[in-house]
N, C-alpha and C positions, 0 to 999 in steps of 0.2 A: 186616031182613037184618043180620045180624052183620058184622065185620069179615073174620072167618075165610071167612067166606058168599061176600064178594063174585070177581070174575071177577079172576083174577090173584093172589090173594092170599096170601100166603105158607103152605104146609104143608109144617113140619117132619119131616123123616123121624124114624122112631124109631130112636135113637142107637145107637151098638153096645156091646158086653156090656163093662161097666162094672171095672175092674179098678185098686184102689190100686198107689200108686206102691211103697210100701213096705206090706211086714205091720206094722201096729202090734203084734201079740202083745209078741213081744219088745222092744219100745220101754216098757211097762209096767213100771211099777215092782211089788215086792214088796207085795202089802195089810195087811202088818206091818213095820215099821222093823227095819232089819238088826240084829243084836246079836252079839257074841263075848260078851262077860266075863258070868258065872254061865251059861254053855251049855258043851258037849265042845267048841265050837272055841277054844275060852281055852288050851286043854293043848298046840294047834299053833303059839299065837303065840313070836315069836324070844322068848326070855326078854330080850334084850339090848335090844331094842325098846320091851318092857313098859319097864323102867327108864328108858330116856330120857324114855317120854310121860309116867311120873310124876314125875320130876323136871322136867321143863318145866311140866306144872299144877303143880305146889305152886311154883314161882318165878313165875307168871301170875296163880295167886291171892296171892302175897302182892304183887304188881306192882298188881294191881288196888286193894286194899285202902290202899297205897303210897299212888296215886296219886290215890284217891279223898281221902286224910288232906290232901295238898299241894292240893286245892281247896278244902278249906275253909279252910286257912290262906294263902288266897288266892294262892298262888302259880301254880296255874292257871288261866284261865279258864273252861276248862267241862271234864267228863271222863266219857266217857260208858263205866261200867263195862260188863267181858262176863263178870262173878260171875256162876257158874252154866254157861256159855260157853267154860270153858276148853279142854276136849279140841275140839270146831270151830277153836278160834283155831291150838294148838300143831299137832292132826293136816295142817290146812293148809299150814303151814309145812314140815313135817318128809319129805311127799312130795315134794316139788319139787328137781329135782337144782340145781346151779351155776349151769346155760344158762338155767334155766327164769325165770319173772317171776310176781311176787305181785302182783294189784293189788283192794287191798284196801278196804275202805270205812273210816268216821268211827270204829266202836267195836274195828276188828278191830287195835291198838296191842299186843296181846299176837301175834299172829300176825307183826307186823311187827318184835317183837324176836326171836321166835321163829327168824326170817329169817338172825338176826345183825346185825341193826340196834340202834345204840347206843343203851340206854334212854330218855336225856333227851333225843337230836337226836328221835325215835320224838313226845316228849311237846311238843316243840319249836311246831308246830302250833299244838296246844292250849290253848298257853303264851300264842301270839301274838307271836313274836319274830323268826319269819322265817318264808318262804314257803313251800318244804315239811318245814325241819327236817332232812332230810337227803339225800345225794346218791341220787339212783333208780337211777343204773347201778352205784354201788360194790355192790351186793344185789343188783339186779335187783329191786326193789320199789317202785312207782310209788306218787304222793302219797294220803295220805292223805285218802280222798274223801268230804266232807260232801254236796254236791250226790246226791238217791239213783239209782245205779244207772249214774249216768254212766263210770265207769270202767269198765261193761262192753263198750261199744262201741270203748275204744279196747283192750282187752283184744283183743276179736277183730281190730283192725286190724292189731295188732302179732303175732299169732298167725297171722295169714294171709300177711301180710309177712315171716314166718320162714319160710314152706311155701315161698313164693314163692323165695327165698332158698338153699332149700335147707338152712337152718338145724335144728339140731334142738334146739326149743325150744316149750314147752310153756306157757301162759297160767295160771293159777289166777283167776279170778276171782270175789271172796265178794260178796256183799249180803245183807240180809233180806229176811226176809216183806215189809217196806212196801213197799222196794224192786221185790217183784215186781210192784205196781202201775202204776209207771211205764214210760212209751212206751221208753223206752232201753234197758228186761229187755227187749220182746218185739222189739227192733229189735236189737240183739246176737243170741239168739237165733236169728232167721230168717236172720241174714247167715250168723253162725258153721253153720249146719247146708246152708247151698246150697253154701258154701263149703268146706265140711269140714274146718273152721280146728281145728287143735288146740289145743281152750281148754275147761277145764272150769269149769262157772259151780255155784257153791257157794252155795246158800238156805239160811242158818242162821235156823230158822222157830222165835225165840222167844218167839213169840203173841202181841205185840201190834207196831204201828207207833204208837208213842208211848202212846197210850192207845187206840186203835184194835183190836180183838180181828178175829185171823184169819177167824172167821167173817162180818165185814162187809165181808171185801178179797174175797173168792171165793168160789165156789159151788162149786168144782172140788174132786174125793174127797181130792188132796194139789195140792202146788204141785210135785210129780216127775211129774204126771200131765200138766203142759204142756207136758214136752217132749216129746208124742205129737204136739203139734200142729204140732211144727217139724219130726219128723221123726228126732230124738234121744231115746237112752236115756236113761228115767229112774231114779233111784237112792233109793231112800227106806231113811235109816238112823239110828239111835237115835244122836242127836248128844250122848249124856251117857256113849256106850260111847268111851271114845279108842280102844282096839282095834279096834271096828266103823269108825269114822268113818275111822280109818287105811288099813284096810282097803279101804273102798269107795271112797275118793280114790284111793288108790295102783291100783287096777284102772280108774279112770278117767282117771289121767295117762295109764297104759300103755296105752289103749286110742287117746288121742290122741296119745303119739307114736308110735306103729304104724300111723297113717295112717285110723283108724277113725272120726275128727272128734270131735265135740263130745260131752259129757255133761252131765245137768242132776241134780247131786245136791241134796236134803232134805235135811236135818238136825234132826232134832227135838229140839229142846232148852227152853230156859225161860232168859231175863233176870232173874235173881232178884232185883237190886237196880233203882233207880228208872232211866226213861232215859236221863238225868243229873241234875248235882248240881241240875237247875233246875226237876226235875220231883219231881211229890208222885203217886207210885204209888196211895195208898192209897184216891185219888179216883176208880178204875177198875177194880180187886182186890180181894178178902180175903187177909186174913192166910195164913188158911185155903187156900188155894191156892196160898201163896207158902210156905208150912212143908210141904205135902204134894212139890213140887217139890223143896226141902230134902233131904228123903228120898233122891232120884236124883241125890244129887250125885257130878258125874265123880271129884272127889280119891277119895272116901270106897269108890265103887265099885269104880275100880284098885285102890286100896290095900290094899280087901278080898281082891279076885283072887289080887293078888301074892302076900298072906298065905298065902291058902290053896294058893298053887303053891311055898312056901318062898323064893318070893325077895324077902322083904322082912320085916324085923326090927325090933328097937327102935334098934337101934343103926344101921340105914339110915337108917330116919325121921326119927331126930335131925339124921346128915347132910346132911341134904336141905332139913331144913325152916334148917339153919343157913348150908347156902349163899342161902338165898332170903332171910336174913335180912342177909345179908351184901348179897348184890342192892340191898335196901330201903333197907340203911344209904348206901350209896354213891349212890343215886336221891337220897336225904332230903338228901344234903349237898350235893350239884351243882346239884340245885332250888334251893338256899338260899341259891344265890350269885346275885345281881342281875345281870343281862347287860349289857353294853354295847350301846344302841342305837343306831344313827346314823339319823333320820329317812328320807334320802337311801338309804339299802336298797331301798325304795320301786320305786325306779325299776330295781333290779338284776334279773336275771335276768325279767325280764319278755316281752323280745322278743330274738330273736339281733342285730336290728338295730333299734333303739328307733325308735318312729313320730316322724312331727313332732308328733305329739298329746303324746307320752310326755316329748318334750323341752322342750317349751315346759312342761308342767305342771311336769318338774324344778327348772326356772330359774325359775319363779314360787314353788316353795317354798324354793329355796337364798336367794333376794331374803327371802320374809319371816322364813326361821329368820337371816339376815343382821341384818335391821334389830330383830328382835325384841331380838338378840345387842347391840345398838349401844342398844335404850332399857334394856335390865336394867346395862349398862355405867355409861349417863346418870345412872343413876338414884340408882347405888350410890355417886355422889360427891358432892360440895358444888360450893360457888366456888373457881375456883383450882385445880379438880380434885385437892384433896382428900379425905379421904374424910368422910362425915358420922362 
């Protein structure tokens, strides 16, 4: 005798007719990455538009290149390039009005000047001089985030907290591809989409997490095609077009602040360079892969467009590439000044009101930078406290 068999025993009726909460159709992304530049929709972009996003890549590429030079001349600690990444970095920045907030991850420092955040406070971070390098509410752009994926959770806390608020204010939040691996993408995610938090979460997917190639993080046809499983629209768009990428951000802002909730854009692009100064690319790549990418690069793409729509000359390109150079020069020289450190920063802006944990650690280092102070004194004299 079975379970099912015996006298008493539980039979489930047969359930009633089975019906999704939502159609996923239109939650689907596109099965091609969006494109403007070489298609008829290039001819309806603002021409005013075009200009700004090339002049912001050619100052992000030369920002990058900048900044990559000031790490090896040790002035940085670590700097993790987005050559190749520029139009993701600038189109991010460039849709978000005043109200809105950027919170950005470890490599997105071109999106965060992009913001109008001051180059060096931006590099500040990575420098290791101070905690986050610069003020989050003078922008609206929160720190810059090593740890992966964590600033997406509070992306959606503060995006739901504006709804609540009554605020009209809109979230941007970037990560990678690796990032999509982590529990704090699918836990932002599923809040932001019950909640219908107006926050747009931006995947700049450029194929690998460290050395980790996309096809070992997921099985899934894109990484736009997870936000079916929350319940949000996904967005799959060629993140080397800045016109495209502009494009489907900016229909995604507006979508969450018209009360529409959440979006999950792709952006398919390529890391052309290593994934910092600490890492040896060539131990996970071909060259071969990384020059065919070359090929798709955002500068080269725009520039072409603009060419061929007459709004861009020799005599623009000069311009452009001389303000960026002007950029570089004024980065090179502010890097080059040695900061003033006071150990005791340490303990600043850590807590609104410092724990007894925080305070007692402080008075145990002010004692030993104190007495440290008192044997280099000792030390530097003779008898008689003169000097040797």
């Amino acid at each position: 005798m079975t379970v099912m068999e015996q006298r008493g025993a539980y039979r489930p009726t047969p359930p009633p007719a089975w019906q999704p909460r939502t159609d996923p159709a239109p939650l689907l992304p596109d099965a091609e990455p969006y494109r403007v530049l070489g298609t008829g929709r290039a001819d309806a972009v603002d021409p005013e538009l075009l200009r700004w996003l090339y002049a912001e890549l050619v100052k992000g590429r030369r920002y990058n290149a900048q900044a990559t030079a000031l790490t090896k001349q040790g002035r940085l600690a670590v700097y993790p390039s987005s050559t190749g990444q520029e139009a993701c970095e600038v189109a991010a920045a460039l849709v978000l009005e005043e109200q809105d907030w950027l919170f950005p991850s470890y490599r997105d420092t071109l999106a965060v000047v992009a913001r109008g955040v001051d180059p060096v406070e931006t590099l500040t971070l990575l420098r290791g001089d101070w905690h986050t390098g610069y003020d989050p509410y003078e922008h609206r752009v929160a720190p810059l985030s090593t740890p992966l994926a964590t600033q997406l959770p509070h992306a959606v806390g503060l995006a739901h907290a504006a709804r609540l608020k009554g605020d009209d204010v809109v979230a941007l939040a970037m990560v990678g591809d690796g990032g999509t691996s982590e529990g704090d993408f699918h836990e932002a995610l599923n809040f932001a989409a019950v909640w219908r938090a107006p926050v747009v979460f931006f995947v700049q997917n450029n194929g690998f997490a460290i050395s980790v190639p996309l096809a070992k993080q997921t099985a899934a046809p894109s990484l736009a095609h997870k936000a079916v499983g929350y319940g949000m629209p996904g967005r799959l768009v060629d993140g080397n077009d800045a016109a495209a990428v502009h494009e489907v951000l900016a229909d995604a802002v507006r979508h969450a602040r018209a009360g529409g909730g959440p979006t999950l854009v792709e952006a398919i692009t390529y890391r052309v360079e290593a994934h910092t100064n600490a890492d040896d690319a060539t131990r996970y790549r071909g060259d071969a892969e990384v020059e065919t990418w070359k090929g798709h690069d955002p500068v080269v793409l725009l520039e072409q467009e603009m060419t061929r729509l007459g709004l861009l000359d020799d005599d623009r390109i000069a311009a452009v590439r001389q303000d960026a150079e002007t950029m570089a020069a004024d980065l090179r020289a502010r890097m080059n000044q040695d900061p003033a450190l006071d150990p005791m920063d340490l303990f600043a802006h850590v807590y609104a009101e410092p724990t007894s944990q925080l305070l007692e650690q402080r008075e145990q280092l002010r004692a030993e930078l104190a007495a440290e102070a008192e044997d280099e004194a000792g030390a530097g004299s003779g008898p008689g406290g003169t000097q040797r």
